[in-house]
C-alpha distance (Angstrom), angle and dihedral (degrees) to the residues before:
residue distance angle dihedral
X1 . . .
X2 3.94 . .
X3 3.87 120.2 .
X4 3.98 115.2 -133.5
X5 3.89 94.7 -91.1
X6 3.71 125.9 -159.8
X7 3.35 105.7 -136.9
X8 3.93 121.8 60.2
X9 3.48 116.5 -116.9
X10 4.02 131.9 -75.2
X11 4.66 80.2 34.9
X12 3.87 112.8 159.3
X13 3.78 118.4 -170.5
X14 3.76 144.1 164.0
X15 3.47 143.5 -100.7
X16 3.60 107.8 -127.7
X17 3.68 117.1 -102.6
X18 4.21 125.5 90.5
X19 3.43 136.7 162.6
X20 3.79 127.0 -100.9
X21 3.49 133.1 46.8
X22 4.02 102.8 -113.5
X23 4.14 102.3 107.1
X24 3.68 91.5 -164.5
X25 3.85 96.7 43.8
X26 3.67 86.5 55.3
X27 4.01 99.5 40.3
X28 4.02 86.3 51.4
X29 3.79 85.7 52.4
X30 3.70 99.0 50.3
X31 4.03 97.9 44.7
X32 4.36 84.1 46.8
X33 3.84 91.9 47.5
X34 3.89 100.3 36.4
X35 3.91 110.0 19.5
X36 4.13 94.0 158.9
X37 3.95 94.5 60.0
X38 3.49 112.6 5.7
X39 3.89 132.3 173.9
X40 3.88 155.6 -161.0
X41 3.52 114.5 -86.3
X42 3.23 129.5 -130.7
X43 3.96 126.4 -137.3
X44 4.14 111.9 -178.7
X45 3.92 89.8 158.4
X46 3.30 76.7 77.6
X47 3.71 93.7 76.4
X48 4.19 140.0 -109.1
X49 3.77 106.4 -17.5
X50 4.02 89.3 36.0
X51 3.76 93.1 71.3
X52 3.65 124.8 81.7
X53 3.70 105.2 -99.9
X54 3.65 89.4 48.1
X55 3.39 108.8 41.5
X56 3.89 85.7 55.6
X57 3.50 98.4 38.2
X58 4.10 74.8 53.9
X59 3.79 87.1 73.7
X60 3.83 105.5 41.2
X61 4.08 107.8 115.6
X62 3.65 119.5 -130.1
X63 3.97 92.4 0.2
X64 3.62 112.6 93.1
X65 3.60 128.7 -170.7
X66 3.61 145.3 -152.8
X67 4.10 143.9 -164.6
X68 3.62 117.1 -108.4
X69 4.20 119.5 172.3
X70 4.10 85.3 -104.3
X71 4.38 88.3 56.8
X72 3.61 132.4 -97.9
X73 4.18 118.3 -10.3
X74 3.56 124.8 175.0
X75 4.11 117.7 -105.4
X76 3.41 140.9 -159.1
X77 3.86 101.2 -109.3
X78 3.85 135.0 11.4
X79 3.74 110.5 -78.0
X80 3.72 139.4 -176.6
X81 4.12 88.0 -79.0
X82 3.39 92.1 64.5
X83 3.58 107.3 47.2
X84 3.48 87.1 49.0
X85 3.93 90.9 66.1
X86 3.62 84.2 43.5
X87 3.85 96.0 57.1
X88 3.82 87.6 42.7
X89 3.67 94.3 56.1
X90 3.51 88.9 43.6
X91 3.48 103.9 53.6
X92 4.22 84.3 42.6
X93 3.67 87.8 62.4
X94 4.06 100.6 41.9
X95 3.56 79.8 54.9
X96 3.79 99.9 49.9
X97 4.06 87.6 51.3
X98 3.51 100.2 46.8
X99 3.94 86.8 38.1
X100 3.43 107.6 40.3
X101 4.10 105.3 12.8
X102 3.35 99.1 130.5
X103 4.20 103.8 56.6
X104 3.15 110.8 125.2
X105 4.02 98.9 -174.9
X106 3.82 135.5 73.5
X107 4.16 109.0 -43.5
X108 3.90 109.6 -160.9
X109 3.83 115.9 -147.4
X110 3.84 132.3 176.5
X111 4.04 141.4 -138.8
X112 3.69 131.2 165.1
X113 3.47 108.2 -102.7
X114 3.52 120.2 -128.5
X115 3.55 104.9 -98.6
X116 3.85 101.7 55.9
X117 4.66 86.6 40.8
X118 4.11 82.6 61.3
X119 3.73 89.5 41.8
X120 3.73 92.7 52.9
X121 4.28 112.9 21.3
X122 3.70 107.7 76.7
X123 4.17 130.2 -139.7
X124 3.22 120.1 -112.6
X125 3.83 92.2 -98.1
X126 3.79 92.0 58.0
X127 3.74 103.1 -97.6
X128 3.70 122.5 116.4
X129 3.64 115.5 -101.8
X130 3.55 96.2 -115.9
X131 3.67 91.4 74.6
X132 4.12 92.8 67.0
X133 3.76 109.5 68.3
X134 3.76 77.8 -164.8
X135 3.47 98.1 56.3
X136 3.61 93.6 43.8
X137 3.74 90.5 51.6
X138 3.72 87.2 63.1
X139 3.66 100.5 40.6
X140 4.07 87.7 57.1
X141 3.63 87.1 47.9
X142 3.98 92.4 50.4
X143 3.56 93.4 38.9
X144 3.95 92.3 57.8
X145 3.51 94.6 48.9
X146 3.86 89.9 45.5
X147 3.99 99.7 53.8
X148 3.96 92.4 45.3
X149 3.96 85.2 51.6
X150 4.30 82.0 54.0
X151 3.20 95.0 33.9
X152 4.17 94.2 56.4
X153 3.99 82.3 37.8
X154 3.47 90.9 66.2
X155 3.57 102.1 35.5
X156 4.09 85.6 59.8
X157 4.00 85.5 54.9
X158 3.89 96.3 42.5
X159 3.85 100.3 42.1
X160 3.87 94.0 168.9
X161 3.61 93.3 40.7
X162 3.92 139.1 111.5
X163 3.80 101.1 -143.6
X164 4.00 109.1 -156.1
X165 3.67 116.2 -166.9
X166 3.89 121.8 -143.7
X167 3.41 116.8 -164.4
X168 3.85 118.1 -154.7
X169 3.86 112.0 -134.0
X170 4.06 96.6 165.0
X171 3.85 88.5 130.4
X172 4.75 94.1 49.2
X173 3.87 93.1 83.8
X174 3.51 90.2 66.5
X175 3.70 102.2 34.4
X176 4.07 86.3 54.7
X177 4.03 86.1 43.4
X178 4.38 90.9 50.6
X179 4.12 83.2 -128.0
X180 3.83 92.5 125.6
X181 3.98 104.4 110.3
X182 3.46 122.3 -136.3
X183 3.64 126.6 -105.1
X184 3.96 86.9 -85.3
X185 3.73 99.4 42.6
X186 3.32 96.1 -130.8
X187 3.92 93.4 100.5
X188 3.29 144.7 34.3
X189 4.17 128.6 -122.1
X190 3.96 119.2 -107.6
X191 3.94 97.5 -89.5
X192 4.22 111.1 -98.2
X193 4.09 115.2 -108.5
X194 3.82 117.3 -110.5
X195 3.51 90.4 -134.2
X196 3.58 94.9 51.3
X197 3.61 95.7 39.2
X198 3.78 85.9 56.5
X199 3.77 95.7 44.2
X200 3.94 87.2 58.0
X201 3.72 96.6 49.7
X202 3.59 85.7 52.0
X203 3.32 100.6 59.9
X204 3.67 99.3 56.9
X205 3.53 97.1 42.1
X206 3.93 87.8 53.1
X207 3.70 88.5 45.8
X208 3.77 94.2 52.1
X209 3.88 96.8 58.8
X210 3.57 84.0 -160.8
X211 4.09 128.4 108.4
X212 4.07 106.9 -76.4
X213 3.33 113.1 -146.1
X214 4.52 103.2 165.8
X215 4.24 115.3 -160.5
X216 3.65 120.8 -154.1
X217 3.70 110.8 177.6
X218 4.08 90.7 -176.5
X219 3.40 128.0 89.8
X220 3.69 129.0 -96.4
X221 4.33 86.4 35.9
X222 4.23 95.1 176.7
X223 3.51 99.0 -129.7
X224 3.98 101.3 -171.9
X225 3.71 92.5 48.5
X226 3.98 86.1 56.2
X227 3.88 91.6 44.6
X228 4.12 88.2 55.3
X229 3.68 84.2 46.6
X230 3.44 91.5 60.8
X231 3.49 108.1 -109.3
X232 3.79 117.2 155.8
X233 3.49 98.7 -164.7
X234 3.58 134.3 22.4
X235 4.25 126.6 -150.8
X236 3.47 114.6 -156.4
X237 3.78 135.8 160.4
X238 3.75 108.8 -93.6
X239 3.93 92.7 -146.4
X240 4.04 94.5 54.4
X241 3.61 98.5 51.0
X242 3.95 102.1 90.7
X243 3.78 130.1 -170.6
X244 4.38 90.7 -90.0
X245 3.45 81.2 69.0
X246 3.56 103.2 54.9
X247 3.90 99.9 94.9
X248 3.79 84.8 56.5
X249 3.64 101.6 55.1
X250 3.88 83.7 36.0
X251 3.86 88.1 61.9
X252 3.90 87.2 43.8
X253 3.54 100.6 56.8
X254 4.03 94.4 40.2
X255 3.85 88.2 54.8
X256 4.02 86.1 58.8
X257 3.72 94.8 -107.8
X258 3.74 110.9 148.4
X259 4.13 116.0 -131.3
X260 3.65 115.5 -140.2
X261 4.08 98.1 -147.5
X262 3.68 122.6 -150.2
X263 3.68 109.3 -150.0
X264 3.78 110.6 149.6
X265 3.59 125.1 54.5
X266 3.57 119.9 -99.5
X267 3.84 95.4 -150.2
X268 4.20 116.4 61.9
X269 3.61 116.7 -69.0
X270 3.48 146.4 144.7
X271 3.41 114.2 -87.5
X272 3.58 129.6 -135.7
X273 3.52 126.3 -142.1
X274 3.54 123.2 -71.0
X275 3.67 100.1 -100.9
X276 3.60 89.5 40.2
X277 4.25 87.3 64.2
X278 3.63 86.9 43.9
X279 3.83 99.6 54.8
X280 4.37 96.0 76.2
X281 4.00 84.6 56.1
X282 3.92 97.3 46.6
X283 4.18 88.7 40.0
X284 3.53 85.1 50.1
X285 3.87 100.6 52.4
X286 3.84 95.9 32.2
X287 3.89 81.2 58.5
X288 3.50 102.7 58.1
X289 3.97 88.9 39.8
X290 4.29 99.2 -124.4
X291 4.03 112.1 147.1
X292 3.78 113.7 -82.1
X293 3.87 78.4 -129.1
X294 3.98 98.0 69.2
X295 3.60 96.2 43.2
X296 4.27 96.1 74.9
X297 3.84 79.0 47.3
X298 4.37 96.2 47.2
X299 3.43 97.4 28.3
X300 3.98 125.3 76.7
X301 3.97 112.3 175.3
X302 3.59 120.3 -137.0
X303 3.83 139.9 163.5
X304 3.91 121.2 -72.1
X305 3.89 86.3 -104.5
X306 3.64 139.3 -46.7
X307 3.74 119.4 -25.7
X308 3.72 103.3 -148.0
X309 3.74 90.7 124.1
X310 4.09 90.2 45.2
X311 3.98 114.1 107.6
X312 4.12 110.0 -111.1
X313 3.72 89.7 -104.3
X314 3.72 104.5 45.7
X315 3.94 77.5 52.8
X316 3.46 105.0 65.5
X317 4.38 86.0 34.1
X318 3.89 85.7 60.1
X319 3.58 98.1 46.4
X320 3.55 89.7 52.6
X321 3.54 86.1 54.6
X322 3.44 95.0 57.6
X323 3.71 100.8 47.7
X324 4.15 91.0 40.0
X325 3.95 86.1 54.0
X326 3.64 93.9 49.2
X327 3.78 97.3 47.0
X328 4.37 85.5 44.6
X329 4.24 87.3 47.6
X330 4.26 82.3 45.4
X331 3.90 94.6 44.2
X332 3.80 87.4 47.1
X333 3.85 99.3 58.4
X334 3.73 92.7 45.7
C-alpha cells in the first residue's frame, strides 16, 4: 500500500538549515539543487530569531519570547527578540514569493514541533517548558494556531504550490526517554507520555492542513507514535536507524508512510562514490524485503541533517548528491 505522495518518484530534498545569511542566495540554491521537492532555507548564522527555537517561537500567537544568556524564555510582552524572528521570517517569505512564485509542485517548509520548543524555550522562572503540563498545554495550543497562520501565509505566496510541513522533533526521543535535564543539570524531567506526546503532534499537524512529514535525526525516533499522529512521512538519519529498528520502519513503510532517508552528511566530507551513498538505502530495503520498484516511489533522499555548519561549496556538492542518488535509486527500479 503506497500513500498519494507529493513528490514524483526518485525526489531528493533538504532538511532545512544552510549556511550564510543571503535568503535569496540560498532559495536559488535549493530550487537549482532539488527542483522536485524543494524547501525554505534556513539561515541561523544569521543570529537569535534565525535558529530553530526562535524562528518558531517567532510564530507562536499570544506567547512571546525573549533571549536570556541560558537561550530562549518566554516574557511578559513582545520585545526586540521577537520581532527580530518576525522580520526574519518575513523577509524569508518576501523572498520565497518574489523568488520562487511561480512553483507549482510540492514546497517543503519547517517548524519545531512541539516537543523539542518545550524541551528547549524556558518559563519565566527558568525551567524548561516541558516541565509544566500547563504550559505545554498552551504552547501546543499556540503552536497550532501559529503554523496554520504560516501555513495559509505561504499558500497566498505559492498559489500553485503543495506546501508540505515538516515538523522537527530532534529533541522527542529524549522527552519520551525522561533524559532532558533540568534547568540545573543536575536532574532529569519526569519522562513525557506516549499518548500525550502523540496527542500534541496531532494537533499541529491537523491544524496545518498541509502534508506532515516529522524529522528526528536522534536515535530511538518512535515511529508508530508519529504514524498515529498523523505523519505521512517520516525523515530520519539513515546512519542512526540500526537493525532493532527494522520492524518499525518495516511497519512504517507497509502502512504507506513515506521515509525521508538521510544518506549524505550534512557537515563537509568526502564523498564516496555514488553507489557507495546509495548502498545504506538499497541494504535497507533489500532487508525488510519491499519491491526495489516502490522504494524510488517511498523513498526521498536527503542530507543526514541540517547543513548550517557545511561550507557553501560542500553544500551545493551534497545536494547534488542527494538528487543524483535519487534519480540512480529511480533509474534502478525501472
Amino acid at each position: 500500500m503506497t500513500s498519494d505522495f507529493p513528490w514524483q518518484a526518485g525526489t531528493a530534498t533538504g532538511v532545512g538549515s544552510y549556511p550564510g545569511d543571503d535568503p535569496a542566495e540560498a532559495l536559488r540554491i535549493v530550487l537549482g539543487e532539488l527542483p522536485e521537492l524543494p524547501h525554505l532555507p534556513e539561515l541561523p548564522a544569521r543570529g537569535p530569531g534565525a535558529d530553530l527555537t526562535g524562528r518558531t517561537a517567532g510564530l507562536l500567537v499570544d506567547m512571546p519570547v525573549r533571549v536570556e544568556p541560558s537561550g530562549w524564555r518566554f516574557s511578559d510582552r513582545p520585545g526586540r527578540d521577537t520581532l527580530r524572528s518576525h522580520d526574519h521570517l518575513a523577509r524569508d517569505l518576501d523572498v520565497l514569493e518574489e523568488v520562487a512564485g511561480g512553483h507549482d509542485g510540492p514546497f517543503k517548509i519547517q517548524v519545531c514541533g512541539p516537543w523539542t520548543l518545550a524541551a528547549t524555550i524556558e518559563l519565566r522562572g527558568g525551567d524548561r517548558a516541558l516541565k509544566d503540563p500547563g504550559a505545554v498545554r498552551d504552547l501546543v495550543a499556540s503552536l497550532a494556531e501559529g503554523v496554520a497562520a504560516h501555513v495559509a501565509d505561504v499558500r497566498r505566496r505559492l498559489p500553485s504550490a503543495r506546501v508540505v510541513v515538516q515538523l522537527d522533533e530532534p529533541g522527542l526521543p529524549a522527552a519520551l526517554a525522561g533524559t532532558v535535564p533540568t534547568a540545573s543539570g543536575f536532574s532529569r524531567l519526569r519522562a513525557v507520555e506516549a499518548p500525550v506526546a502523540e496527542d500534541a503532534l496531532r494537533q499541529v499537524i491537523e491544524a496545518a492542513d498541509a502534508y506532515p512529514v516529522v524529522h528526528c535525526c536522534a536515535r530511538n525516533v518512535p515511529y508508530g507514535l508519529l504514524r498515529g499522529a498523523g505523519a505521512k512521512a517520516i525523515s530520519v538519519d539513515l546512519g542512526l536507524v540500526p537493525k532493532r529498528d527494522d520492524d518499525a520502519v518495516g511497519e512504517t513503510i507497509d502502512a504507506g508512510v513515506g521515509l525521508f532517508l538521510g544518506a549524505v552528511p550534512g557537515a563537509d566530507a568526502a564523498l564516496p562514490s555514488l553507489q557507495a551513498t546509495a548502498a545504506p538505502v538499497r541494504e535497507l530495503w533489500r532487508r525488510l524485503g519491499f519491491p526495489a520498484a516502490q522504494l524510488a516511489r517511498q523513498v526521498v533522499i536527503t542530507p543526514a541533517c541540517g547543513m548550517a555548519g557545511a561550507s557553501p561549496r560542500y553544500v551545493r556538492d551534497a545536494l547534488k548528491r542527494c538528487r543524483d542518488t535519487a534519480r540512480m535509486l529511480y533509474e534502478a527500479a525501472d
